[in-house]
matplotlib code that plots the C-alpha trace (Angstrom):
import matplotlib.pyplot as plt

x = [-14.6, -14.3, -13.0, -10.4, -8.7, -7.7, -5.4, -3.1, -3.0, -2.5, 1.7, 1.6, 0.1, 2.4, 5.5, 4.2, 3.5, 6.3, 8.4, 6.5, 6.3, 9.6, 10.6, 8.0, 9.2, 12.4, 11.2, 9.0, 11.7, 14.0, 11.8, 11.8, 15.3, 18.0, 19.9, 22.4, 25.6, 28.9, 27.0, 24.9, 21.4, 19.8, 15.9, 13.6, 10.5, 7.5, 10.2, 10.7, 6.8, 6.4, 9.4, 8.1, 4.6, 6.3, 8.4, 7.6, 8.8, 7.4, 3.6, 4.6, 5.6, 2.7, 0.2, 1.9, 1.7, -2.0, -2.7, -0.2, -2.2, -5.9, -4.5, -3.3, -6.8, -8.9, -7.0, -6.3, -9.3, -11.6, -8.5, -8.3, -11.7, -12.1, -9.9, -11.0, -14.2, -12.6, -10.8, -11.5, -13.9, -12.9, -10.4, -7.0, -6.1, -7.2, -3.9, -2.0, -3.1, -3.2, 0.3, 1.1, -0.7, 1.7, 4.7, 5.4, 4.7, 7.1, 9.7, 11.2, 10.2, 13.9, 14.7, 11.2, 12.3, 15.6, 13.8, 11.5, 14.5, 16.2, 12.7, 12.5, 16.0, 16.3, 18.9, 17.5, 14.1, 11.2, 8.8, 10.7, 10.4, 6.5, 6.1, 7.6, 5.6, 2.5, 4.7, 5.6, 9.3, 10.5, 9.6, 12.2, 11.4, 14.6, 14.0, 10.0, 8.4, 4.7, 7.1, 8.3, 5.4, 2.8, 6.1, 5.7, 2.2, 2.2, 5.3, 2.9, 0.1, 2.0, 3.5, 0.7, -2.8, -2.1, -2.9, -6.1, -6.9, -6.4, -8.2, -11.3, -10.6, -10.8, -13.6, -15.4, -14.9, -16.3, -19.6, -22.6, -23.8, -27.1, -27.0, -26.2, -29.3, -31.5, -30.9, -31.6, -34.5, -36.3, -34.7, -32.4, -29.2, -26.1, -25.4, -28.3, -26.7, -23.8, -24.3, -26.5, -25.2, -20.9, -20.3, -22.4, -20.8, -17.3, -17.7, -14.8, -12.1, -12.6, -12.2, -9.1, -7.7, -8.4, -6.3, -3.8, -3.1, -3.6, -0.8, 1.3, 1.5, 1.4, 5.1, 6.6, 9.9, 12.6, 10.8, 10.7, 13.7, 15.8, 13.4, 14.0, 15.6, 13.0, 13.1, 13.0, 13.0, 10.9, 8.2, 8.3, 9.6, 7.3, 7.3, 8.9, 12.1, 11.7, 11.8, 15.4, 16.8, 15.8, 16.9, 19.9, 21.3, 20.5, 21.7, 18.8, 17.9, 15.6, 13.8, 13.7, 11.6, 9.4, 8.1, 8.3, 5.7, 3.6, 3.8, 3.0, -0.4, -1.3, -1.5, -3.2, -5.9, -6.4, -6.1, -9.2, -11.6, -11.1, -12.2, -15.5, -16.3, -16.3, -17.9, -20.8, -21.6, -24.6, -25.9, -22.9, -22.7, -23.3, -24.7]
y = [33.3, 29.9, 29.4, 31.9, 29.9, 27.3, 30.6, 30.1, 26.2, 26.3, 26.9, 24.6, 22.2, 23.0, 22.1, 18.7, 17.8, 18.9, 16.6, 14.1, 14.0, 14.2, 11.3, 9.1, 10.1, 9.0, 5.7, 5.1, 6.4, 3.4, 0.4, 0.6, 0.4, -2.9, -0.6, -2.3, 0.0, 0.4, -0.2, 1.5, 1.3, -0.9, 0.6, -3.3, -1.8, -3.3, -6.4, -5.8, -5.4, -8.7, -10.6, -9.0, -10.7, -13.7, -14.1, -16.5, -14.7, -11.5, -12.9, -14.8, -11.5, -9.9, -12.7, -11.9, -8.0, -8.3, -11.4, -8.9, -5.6, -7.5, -9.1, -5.7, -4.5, -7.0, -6.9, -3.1, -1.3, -3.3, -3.0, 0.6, 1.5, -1.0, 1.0, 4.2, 3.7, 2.3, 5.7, 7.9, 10.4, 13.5, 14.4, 13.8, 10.6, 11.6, 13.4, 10.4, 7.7, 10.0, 10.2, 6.7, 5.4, 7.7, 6.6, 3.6, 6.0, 7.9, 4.8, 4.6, 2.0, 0.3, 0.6, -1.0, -4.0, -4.1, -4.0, -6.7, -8.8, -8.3, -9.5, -12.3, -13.7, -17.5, -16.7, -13.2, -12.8, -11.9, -13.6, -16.6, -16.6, -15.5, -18.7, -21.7, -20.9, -22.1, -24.7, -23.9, -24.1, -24.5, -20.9, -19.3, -16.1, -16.5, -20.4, -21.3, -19.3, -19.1, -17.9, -15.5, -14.4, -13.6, -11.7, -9.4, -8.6, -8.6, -6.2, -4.4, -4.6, -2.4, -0.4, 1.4, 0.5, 3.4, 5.5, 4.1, 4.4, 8.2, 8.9, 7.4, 8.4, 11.6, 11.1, 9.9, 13.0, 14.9, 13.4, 15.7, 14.2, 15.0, 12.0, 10.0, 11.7, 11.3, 7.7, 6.9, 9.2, 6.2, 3.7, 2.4, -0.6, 0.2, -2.1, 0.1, 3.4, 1.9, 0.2, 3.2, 6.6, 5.9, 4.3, 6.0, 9.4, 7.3, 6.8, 9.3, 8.8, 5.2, 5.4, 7.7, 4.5, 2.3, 4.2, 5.1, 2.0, -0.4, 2.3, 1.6, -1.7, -2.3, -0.2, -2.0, -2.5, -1.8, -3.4, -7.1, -6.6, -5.7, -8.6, -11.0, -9.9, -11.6, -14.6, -17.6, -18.1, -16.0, -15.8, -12.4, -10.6, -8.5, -6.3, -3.4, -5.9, -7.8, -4.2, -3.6, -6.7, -6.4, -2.8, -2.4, -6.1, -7.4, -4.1, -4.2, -0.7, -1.4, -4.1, -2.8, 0.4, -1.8, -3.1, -0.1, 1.3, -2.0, -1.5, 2.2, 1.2, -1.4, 0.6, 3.5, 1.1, -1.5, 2.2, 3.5, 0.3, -0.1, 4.1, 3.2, 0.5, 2.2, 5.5, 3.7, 0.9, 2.4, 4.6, 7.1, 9.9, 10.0, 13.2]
z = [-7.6, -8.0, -10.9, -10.0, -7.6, -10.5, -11.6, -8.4, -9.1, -12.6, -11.5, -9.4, -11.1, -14.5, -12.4, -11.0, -14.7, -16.3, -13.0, -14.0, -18.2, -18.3, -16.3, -18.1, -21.2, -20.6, -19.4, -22.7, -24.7, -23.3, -23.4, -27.1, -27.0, -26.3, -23.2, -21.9, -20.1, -22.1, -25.3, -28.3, -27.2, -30.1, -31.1, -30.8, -31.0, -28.5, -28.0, -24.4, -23.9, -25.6, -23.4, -19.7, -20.6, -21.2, -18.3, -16.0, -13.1, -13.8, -13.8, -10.5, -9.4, -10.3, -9.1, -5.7, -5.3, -6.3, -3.4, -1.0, -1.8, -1.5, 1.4, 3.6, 2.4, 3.9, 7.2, 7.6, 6.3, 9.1, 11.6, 11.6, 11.1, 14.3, 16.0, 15.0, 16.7, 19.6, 20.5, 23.1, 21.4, 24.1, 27.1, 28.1, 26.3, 22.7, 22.3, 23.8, 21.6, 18.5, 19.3, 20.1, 16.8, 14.5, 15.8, 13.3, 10.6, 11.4, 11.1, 7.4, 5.7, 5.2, 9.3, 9.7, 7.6, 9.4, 12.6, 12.0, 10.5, 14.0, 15.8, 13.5, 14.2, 15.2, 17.7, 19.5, 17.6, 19.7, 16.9, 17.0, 20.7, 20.8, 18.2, 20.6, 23.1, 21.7, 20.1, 16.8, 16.7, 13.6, 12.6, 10.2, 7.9, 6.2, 4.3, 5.2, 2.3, 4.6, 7.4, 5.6, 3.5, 6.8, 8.3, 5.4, 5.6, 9.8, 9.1, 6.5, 9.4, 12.3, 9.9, 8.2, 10.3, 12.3, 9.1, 8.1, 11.9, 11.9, 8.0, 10.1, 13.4, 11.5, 9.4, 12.7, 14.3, 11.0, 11.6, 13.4, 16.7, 15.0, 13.5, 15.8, 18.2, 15.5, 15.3, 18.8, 18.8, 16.1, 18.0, 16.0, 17.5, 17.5, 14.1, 12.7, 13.7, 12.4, 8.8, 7.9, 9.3, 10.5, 7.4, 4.6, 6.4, 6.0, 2.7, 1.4, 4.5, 3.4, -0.2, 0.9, 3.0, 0.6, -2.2, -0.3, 1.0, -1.9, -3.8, -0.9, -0.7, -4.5, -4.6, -1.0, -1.7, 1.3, 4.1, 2.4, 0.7, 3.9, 5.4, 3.3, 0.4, -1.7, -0.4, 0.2, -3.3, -4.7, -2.4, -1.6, -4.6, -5.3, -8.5, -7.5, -6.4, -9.6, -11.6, -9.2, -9.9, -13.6, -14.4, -11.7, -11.0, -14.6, -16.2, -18.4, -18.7, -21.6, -19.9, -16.5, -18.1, -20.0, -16.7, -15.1, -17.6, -17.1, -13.4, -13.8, -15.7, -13.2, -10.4, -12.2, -13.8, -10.1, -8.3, -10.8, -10.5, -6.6, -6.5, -9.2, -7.3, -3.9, -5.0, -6.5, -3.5, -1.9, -5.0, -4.9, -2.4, 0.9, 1.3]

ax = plt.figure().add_subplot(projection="3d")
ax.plot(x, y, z, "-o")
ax.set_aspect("equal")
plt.show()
């Protein structure tokens, strides 16, 4: 019966890969090719492979989307899983603050970086304002490249927290209360209960989190870029604006797909070891 089931998914599943073979044929077909618009593309082989490891900017870039990614890990994944226990378990409010913990996922994600450029403002920015009261007043996203960086990933922060909060808050509520009964039955502290039943029975909402996020972040593109546009400098060109600026501004087609395919790997192979590593800390499965 089982296997049965795989027969209604096989169509399914035949569309999504064909939408996606296609595309990334077409993107492996032009990096081996000199594209530039209003001329004959010009076949070059593994050339453009060769230049994007050689550019200075593009290993910058790359050096920062890894410390971005690493960095929204560290402070979401114990943020929302903070939170997450936090939450009313039962009644009246569970609904309310379920509610009000989606609502900046339902922002999209270029009106978030225009709304965070608007708080950020010298002139009428609430951060700005938040900032000289406890003195520091020469805040200013748009030329201090530390200003500017921590704006993105506080940005980042608000923006998607709420979702690792509700993969917990869900995961949480997934658990038996046997466990938990059990646990005080043999007397076990709270840090007990815990580091050996909350978050062995986490295990998969985490790794969830931890996926999903990390892809996220590795791809950000419209909130920085309406933020800052990349700047100051190039502090907060990440690679997906370094692949825009390469492909669309630079009218590099060939290029631009080179690093596209590079980017494409990078995510798939960081995405793999960060899911290897988490599945096999504590011996494996939870169950």
């Amino acid at each position: 019966m089982k296997n049965r089931a795989w027969w209604f998914l096989l169509p399914a599943l035949a569309v999504m890969s064909l939408s996606a073979f296609i595309p990334l044929m077409t993107v492996i077909n032009y990096a081996q090719y000199s594209v530039f618009p209003g001329s004959a593309p010009q076949f070059i082989g593994m050339e453009n492979f060769i230049n994007v490891f050689q550019d200075q900017v593009f290993i910058g870039s790359l050096m920062r989307q890894v410390l971005f990614s690493f960095e929204i890990l560290l402070i979401e994944i114990p943020l929302g899983l903070g939170l997450a226990l936090a939450l009313p378990k039962k009644g009246k409010w569970v609904g309310w603050s379920l509610v009000l913990l989606g609502i900046p996922l339902l922002i999209p994600w270029n009106v978030v970086g225009i709304i965070w450029r608007v708080f950020t403002r010298s002139d009428i920015g609430a951060v700005p304002a938040i900032f000289s009261w406890f003195g520091y007043t020469s805040y200013n996203a748009s030329l201090n490249s530390a200003d500017a960086w921590w704006t993105v990933v506080v940005m980042d922060v608000w923006h998607w927290t709420p979702l690792v909060v509700l993969l917990c808050y869900a995961g949480l509520q997934a658990i038996p209360e046997e466990f938990y009964r059990a646990a005080k039955i043999d007397g076990a502290s709270a840090w007990s209960t815990f580091r050996y039943v909350t978050l062995p029975k986490l295990r998969h909402a985490l790794i969830l989190a931890v996926l999903l996020r990390f892809m996220d972040s590795f791809k950000i593109y419209a909130e920085p870029f309406q933020l800052t546009g990349g700047g100051p400098g190039n502090s907060t060109t990440f690679l997906s604006i370094y692949t825009s600026r390469k492909a669309i501004g630079g009218f590099n087609m060939g290029f631009g797909a080179a690093v596209s395919i590079v980017y494409f790997f990078l995510v798939i192979l960081i995405s793999w070891l960060l899911y290897t590593m988490m599945l096999n800390i504590g011996g494996g499965s939870s169950e």
